[in-house]
C-alpha positions as CSV (number, residue, x, y, z in Angstrom):
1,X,112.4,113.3,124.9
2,X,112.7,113.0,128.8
3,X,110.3,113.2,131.1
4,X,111.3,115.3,134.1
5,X,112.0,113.5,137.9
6,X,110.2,114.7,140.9
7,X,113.3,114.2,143.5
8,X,110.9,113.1,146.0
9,X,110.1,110.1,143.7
10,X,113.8,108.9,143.9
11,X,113.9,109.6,148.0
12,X,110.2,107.4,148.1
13,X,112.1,104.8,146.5
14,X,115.1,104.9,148.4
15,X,113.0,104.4,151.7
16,X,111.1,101.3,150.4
17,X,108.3,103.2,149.6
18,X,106.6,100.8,147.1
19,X,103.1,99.9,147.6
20,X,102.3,96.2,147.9
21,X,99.4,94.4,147.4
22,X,98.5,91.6,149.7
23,X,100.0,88.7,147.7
24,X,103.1,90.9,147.3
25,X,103.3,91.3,150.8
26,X,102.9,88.1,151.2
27,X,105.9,87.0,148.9
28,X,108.1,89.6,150.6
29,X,107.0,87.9,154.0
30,X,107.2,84.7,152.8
31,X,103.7,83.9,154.9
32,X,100.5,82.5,153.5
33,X,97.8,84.7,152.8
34,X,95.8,83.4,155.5
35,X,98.1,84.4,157.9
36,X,98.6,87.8,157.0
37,X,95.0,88.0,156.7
38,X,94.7,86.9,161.0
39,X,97.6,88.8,161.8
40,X,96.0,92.1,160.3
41,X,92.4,90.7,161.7
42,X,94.5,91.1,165.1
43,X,95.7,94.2,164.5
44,X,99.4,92.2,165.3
45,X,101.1,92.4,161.9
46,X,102.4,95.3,159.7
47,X,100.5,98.2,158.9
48,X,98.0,98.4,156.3
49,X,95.6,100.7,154.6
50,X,93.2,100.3,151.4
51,X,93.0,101.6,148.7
52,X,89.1,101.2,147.8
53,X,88.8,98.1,148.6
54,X,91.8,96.7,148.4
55,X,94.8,95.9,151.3
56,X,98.1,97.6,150.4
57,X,101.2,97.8,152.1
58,X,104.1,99.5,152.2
59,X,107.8,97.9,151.4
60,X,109.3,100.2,154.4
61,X,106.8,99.2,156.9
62,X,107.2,95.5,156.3
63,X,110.9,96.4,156.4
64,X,110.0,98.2,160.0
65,X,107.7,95.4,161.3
66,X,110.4,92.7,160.6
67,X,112.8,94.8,162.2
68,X,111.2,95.1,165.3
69,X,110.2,91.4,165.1
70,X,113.8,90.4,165.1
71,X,114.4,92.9,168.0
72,X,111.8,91.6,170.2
73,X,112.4,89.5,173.4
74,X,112.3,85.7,172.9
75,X,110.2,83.8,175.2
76,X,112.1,80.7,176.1
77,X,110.3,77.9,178.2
C-alpha cells in the first residue's frame, strides 16, 4: 500500500523547509547555544518562532540569514 504525496510536501522540502529545534539549529550553525540564545535575545540572528513553548527554526531561513551574513560589508580597522 502507498500512501499518497501532497506535492506541496516535496516543494517544502526542496526549499529547506525543515523545522529545527534549537540544538539543531545550533548544529547547522555550528554556534553554541548560548549564542543563539543572545543573538535571538537581540533580535540580530535568524528568525524564530515557537511552537508552545518551544524555539523552532526554519532550515531555509538559516540558509537566508547566512546568506546575507556572507553578503554583508566587512568592517576593516
Amino acid at each position: 500500500m502507498t500512501a499518497l504525496m501532497n506535492p506541496d510536501d516535496h516543494h517544502r522540502k526542496n526549499l529547506g523547509e525543515e523545522m529545527l529545534s534549537l540544538q539543531e539549529a545550533c548544529a547547522f550553525l555550528r554556534v553554541p547555544e548560548g549564542t543563539l540564545r543572545y543573538w535571538r535575545h537581540l533580535g540580530a540572528g535568524p528568525r524564530s518562532f515557537k511552537v508552545g513553548r518551544h524555539v523552532r527554526y526554519w532550515r531555509a531561513d538559516l540558509i537566508l540569514w547566512l546568506t546575507e551574513q556572507t553578503n554583508r560589508p566587512q568592517n576593516h580597522r
